[in-house]
N, C-alpha and C positions, 0 to 999 in steps of 0.2 A: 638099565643094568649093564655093566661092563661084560662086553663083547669076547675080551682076553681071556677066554679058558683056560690055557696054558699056563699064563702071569697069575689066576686064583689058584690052580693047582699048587702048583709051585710053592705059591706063597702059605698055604695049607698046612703044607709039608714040612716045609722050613719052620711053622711057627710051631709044627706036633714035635717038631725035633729040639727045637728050643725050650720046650715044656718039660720035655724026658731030662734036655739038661741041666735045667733046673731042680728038678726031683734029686737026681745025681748030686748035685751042688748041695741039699739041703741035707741027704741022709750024710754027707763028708760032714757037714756043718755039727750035725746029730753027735758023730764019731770024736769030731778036736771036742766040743763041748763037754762029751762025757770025759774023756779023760783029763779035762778041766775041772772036772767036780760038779758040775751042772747038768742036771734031768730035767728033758721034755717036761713041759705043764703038762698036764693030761687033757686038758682042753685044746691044746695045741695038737696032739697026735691025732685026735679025730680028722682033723682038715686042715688043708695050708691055703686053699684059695681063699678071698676075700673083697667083697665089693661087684658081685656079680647080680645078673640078674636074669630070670629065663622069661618075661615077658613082653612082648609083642612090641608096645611102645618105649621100649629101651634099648634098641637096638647096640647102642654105643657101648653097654652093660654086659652084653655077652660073654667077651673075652673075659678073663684073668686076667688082669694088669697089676694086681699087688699079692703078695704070698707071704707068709708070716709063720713065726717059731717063736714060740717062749722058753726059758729054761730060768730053772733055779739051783740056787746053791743053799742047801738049810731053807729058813722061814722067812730072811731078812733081805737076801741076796738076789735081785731077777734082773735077767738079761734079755731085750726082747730085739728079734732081727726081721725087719720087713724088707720086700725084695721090691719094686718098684718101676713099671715099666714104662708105667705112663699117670693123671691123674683119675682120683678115683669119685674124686663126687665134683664139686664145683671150685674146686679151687683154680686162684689165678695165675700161682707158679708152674711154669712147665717144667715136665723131665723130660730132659734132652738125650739120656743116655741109660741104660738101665742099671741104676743104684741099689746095693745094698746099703739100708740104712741100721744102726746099730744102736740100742739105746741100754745102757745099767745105771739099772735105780738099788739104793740101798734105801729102805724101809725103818721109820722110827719106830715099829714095833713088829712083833714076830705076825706074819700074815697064815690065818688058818687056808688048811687046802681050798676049802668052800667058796673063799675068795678068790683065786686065782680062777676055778671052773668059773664060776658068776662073771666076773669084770672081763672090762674089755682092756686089759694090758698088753695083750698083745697087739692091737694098734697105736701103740705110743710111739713109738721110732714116727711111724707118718705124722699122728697127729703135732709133734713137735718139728717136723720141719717144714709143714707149711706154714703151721698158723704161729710161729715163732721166730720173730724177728733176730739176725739177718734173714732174708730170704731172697734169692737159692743161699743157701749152707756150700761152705768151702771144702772142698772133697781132702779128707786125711786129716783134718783140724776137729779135735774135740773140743766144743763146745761145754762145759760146766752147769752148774745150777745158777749161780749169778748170772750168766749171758741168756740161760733158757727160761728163767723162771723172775722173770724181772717184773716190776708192777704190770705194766702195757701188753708183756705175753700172760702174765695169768688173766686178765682181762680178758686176753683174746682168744684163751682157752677155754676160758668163763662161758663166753660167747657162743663155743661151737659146741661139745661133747664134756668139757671134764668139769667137776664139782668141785668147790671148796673141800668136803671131805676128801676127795684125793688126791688135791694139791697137798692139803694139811699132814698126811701120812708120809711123804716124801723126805725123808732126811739128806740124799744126795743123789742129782742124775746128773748123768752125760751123756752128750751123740756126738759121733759121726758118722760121715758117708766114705763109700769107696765105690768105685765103678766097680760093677759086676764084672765086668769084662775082663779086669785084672785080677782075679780069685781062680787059675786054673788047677790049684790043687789047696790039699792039705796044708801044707808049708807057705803058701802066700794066705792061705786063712788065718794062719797062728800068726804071720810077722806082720798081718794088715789088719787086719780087726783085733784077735787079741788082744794084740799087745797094746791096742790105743785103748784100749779099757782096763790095760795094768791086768787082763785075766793072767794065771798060768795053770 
């Protein structure tokens, strides 16, 4: 075990303090979202962490490395933001930087609330940028539904977590990325993410 007391402290510290800023980061996200017209999924307001583990032989699992928000607008309209720090099961692309990834799906029919608690939509920002070719994704570049939902990525969607029936529901997505690290307020969340999803 590492000798460096000081260098675990430290590092402790700095990751408890990074943690709060991201909290801070998501209840702003919470704030432009509503006055976009879009309310927390209620699945999403119980927890943001996601992909952990509190067992002995997962060590690697402990941390928090990915955090997630859903929001909708009516029945048709969902936005889902996954925050990204590192990977989260076994995938082969690395994250080099900590991303917020961004994904809005519009829905070919009205989706009951029972659906959004049930499913896993708000892991769709990650599951679309690993297992979806380009890979790594171009930070600030929204990608579409023809570049994300091509024969070879539903396949490979097929493969990992999502179903024919909720490819099939899909009437239009988009993602991009943006480095976390450039989102220090309110006004870089509206003119960097918004607006690349045409929100206002």
């Amino acid at each position: 075990m590492n000798n460096n007391s000081e260098a675990v402290m430290q590092s402790v510290k700095c990751l408890t303090e990074f943690y709060r800023e991201i909290g801070e980061f998501i209840r702003a996200l919470d704030r432009v979202m509503n006055d976009a017209g879009y309310s927390v999924v209620k699945a999403s307001k119980d927890s943001v962490v996601d992909a952990t583990s509190g067992t002995l032989d997962r060590p690697h699992r402990w941390l928090p490395v990915c955090f997630y928000r859903g929001y909708t607008a009516g029945s048709m309209q969902y936005f889902a933001v996954n925050i990204l720090l590192d990977r989260t099961r076994k995938e082969h692309t690395a994250v080099l930087e900590p991303l917020l990834i961004g994904c809005r799906i519009t829905f070919a029919s009205r989706m009951r609330e029972k659906s959004w608690k049930d499913s896993s939509w708000d892991d769709t920002p990650r599951d679309l940028y690993f297992y979806t070719k380009p890979v790594p994704k171009v930070n600030h570049k929204v990608y579409g539904k023809k570049e994300l939902l091509t024969t070879e990525n539903r396949k490979a969607l097929n493969e990992k977590y999502w179903g024919d029936d909720e490819l099939s529901i899909i009437k239009d997505i988009s993602l991009a990325t943006v480095p976390l690290m450039q989102l220090t307020s309110k006004t870089e969340i509206k003119e960097m993410v918004l607006k690349l999803f045409c929100i206002s």
